[in-house]
C-alpha positions in Angstrom: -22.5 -3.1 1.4 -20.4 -0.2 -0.2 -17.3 0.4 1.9 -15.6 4.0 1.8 -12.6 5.2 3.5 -13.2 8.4 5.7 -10.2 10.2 7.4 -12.3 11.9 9.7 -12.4 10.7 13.3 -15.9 8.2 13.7 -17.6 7.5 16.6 -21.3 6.0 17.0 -23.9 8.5 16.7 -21.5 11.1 15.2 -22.9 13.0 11.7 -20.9 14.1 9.4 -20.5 14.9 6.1 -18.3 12.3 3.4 -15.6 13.7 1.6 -16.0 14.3 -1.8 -14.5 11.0 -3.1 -16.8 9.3 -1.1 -19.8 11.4 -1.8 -19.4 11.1 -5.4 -19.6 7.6 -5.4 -22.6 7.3 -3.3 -24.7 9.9 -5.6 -22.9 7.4 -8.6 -24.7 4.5 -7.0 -27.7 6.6 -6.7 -27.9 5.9 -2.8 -31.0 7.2 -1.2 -31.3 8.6 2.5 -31.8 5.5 5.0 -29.9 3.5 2.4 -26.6 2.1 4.8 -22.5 2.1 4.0 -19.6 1.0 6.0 -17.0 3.8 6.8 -13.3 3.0 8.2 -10.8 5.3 8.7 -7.9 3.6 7.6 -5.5 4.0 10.1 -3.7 6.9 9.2 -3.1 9.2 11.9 -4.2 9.7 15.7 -7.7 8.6 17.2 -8.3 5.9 14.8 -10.3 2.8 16.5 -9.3 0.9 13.8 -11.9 -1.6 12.7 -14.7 -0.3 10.7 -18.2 1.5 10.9 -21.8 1.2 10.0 -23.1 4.5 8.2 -26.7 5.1 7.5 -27.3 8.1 4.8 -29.0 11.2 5.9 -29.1 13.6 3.3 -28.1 13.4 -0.7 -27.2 16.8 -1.8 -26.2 18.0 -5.1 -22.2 17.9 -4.3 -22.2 16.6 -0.3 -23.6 13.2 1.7 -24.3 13.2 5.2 -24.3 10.6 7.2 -24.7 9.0 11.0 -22.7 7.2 12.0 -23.8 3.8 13.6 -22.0 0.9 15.3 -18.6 -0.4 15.5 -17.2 -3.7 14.4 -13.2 -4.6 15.6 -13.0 -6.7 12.0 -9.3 -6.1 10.8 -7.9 -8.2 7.6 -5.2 -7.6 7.8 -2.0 -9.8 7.1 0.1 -12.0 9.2 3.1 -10.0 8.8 4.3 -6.6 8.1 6.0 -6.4 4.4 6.9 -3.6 3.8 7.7 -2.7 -0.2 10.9 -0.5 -1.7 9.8 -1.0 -5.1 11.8 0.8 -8.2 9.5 3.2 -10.0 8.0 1.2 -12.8 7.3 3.3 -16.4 3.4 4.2 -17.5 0.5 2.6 -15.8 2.1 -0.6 -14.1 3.0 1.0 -11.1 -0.5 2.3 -10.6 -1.4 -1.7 -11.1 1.6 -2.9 -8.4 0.3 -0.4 -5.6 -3.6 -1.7 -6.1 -2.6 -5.6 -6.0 0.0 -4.8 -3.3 -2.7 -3.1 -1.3 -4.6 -6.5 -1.9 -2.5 -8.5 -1.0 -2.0 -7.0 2.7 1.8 -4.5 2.2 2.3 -2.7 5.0 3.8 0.3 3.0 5.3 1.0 0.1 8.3 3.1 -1.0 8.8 4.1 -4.8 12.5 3.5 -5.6 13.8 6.1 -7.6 16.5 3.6 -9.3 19.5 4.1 -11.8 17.1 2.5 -14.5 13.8 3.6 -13.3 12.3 5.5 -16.6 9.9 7.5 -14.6 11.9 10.4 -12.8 10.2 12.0 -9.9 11.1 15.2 -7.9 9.2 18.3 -7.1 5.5 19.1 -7.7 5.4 16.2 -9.9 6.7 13.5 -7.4 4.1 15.1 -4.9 1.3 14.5 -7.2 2.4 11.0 -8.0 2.8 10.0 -5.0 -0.9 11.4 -3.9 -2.2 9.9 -6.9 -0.4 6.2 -5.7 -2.2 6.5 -2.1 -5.5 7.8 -3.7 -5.0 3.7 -5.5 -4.2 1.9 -2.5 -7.3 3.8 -0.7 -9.5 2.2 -3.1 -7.6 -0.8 -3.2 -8.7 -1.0 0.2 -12.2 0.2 -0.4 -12.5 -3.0 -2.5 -10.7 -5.5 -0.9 -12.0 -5.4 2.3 -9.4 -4.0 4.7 -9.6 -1.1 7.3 -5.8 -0.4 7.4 -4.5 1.7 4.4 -1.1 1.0 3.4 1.4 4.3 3.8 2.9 5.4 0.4 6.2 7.0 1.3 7.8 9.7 -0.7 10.0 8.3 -3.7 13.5 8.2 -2.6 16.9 6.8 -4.0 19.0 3.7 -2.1 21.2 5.5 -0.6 18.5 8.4 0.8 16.8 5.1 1.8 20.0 3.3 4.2 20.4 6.7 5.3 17.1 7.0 7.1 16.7 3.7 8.2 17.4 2.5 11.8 14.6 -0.5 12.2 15.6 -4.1 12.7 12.8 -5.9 10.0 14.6 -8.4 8.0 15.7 -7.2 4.7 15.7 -9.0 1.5 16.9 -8.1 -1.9 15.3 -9.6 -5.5 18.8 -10.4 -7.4 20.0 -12.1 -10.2 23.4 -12.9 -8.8 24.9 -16.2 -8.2 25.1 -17.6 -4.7 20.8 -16.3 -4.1 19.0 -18.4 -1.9 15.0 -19.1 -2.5 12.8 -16.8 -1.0 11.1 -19.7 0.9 14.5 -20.7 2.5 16.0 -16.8 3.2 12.9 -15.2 5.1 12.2 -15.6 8.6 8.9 -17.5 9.7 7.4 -14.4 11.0 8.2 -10.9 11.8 8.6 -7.7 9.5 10.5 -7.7 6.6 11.5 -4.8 3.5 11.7 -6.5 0.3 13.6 -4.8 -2.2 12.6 -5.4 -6.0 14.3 -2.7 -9.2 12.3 -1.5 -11.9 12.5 -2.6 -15.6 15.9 -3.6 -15.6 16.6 -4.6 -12.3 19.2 -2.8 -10.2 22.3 -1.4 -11.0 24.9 -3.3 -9.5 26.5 -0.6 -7.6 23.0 -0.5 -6.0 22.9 -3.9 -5.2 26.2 -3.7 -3.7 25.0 -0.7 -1.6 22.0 -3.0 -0.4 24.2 -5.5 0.2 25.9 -3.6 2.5 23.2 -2.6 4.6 22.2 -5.8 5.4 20.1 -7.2 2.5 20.1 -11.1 2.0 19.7 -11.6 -1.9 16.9 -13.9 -3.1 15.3 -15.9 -5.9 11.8 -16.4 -6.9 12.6 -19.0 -9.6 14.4 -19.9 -12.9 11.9 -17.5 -14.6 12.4 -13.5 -14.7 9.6 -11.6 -13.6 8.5 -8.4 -14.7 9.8 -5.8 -12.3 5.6 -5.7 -11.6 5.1 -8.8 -10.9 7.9 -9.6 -8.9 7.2 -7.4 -5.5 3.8 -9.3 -5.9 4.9 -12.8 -6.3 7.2 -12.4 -2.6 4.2 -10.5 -0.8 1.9 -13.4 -1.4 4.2 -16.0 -0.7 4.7 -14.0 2.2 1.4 -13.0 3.3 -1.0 -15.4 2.2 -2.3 -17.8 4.2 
């Protein structure tokens, strides 16, 4: 059944109209009135019941759906633990790609890293349209993969914005090349949140590694091999997540 996320609040028997993402891809899969969807909400803001929704289709206009909304089902997918991502800002299309298979692989949220070597620069209208463009991928992300809880894309920041803000007590772990790392396996805890921190192309600077350092970040290995500052954020989360 085709699943679409739909901020607006749901409740059994309630009609509404989709919003346009959604109602586009409905009249793309030429759905037909009495045809039915699943709707979730995704978790983002207040009144959510979390879970997700049947939806029957009511009307097919020529740019809106409406729908009614049926019954409830408490299904969550969610992952074991809360990882939550501070990624550095990867060049072109690949961090489009790390925010989809992040999303799929359960993150909890994710935080562009505006590093030393990050190639992309964000600030201004442009970082605001990235970063909309980054949670527009982990909503379908979600769409696809099955879960009902959309993963918060936070504005891009640098490290030391970052420390600065920061007052929770989640583990912290920091992807280094230094000597004296210990395996990722070995460093985390069995269970409760954790921020990992991964650079861009590049890696870190080491003054910024230092600063992490600092602030309470255990370094870590995934291996001999070097991973593509893409694939490495995605490597921990699913030896992290996965079950």
């Amino acid at each position: 059944m085709p699943r679409f996320h739909c901020p607006a609040l749901l409740a059994t028997g309630a009609e509404l109209d989709l919003p346009p993402g959604a109602a586009r891809h409905v009249q793309v899969l030429r759905l037909q009135p009495g045809d039915t969807i699943t709707l979730f909400h995704g978790g983002q803001g207040e009144g959510d019941p979390g879970g997700e929704f049947d939806a029957t289709v009511l009307r097919m206009g020529r740019s809106d759906v409406r729908v009614v909304v049926g019954a409830h089902h408490a299904t969550e997918r969610e992952a074991p633990r809360a990882v939550h991502l501070l990624a550095g800002i990867t060049a072109n299309e690949r961090m489009d790609w790390l925010v989809e298979k992040a999303t799929e692989l359960g993150v909890a949220s994710i935080t562009p890293l505006v590093a030393e070597r990050s190639v992309l620069k964000l600030k201004g209208e442009r970082a605001e349209k990235k970063i909309a463009h980054w949670q527009a991928v982990a909503v379908a992300a979600c769409e696809q993969c099955g879960r009902n809880r959309v993963p918060v894309v936070h504005g891009a920041v640098d490290l030391a914005a970052w420390v600065r803000a920061q007052t929770a007590a989640s583990q912290r772990l920091l992807l280094s090349l230094r000597a004296g790392t210990a395996p990722l396996r070995t460093a985390a805890a069995p269970s409760g949140p954790v921020v990992f921190l991964s650079g861009p192309e590049g890696g870190l600077s080491s003054a910024e590694e230092d600063l992490a350092l600092q602030h309470g970040f255990t370094p870590i290995t995934l291996g001999p091999r070097v991973l593509r500052a893409e694939t490495a954020p995605l490597a921990a989360l699913a030896a992290l997540t996965l079950v």
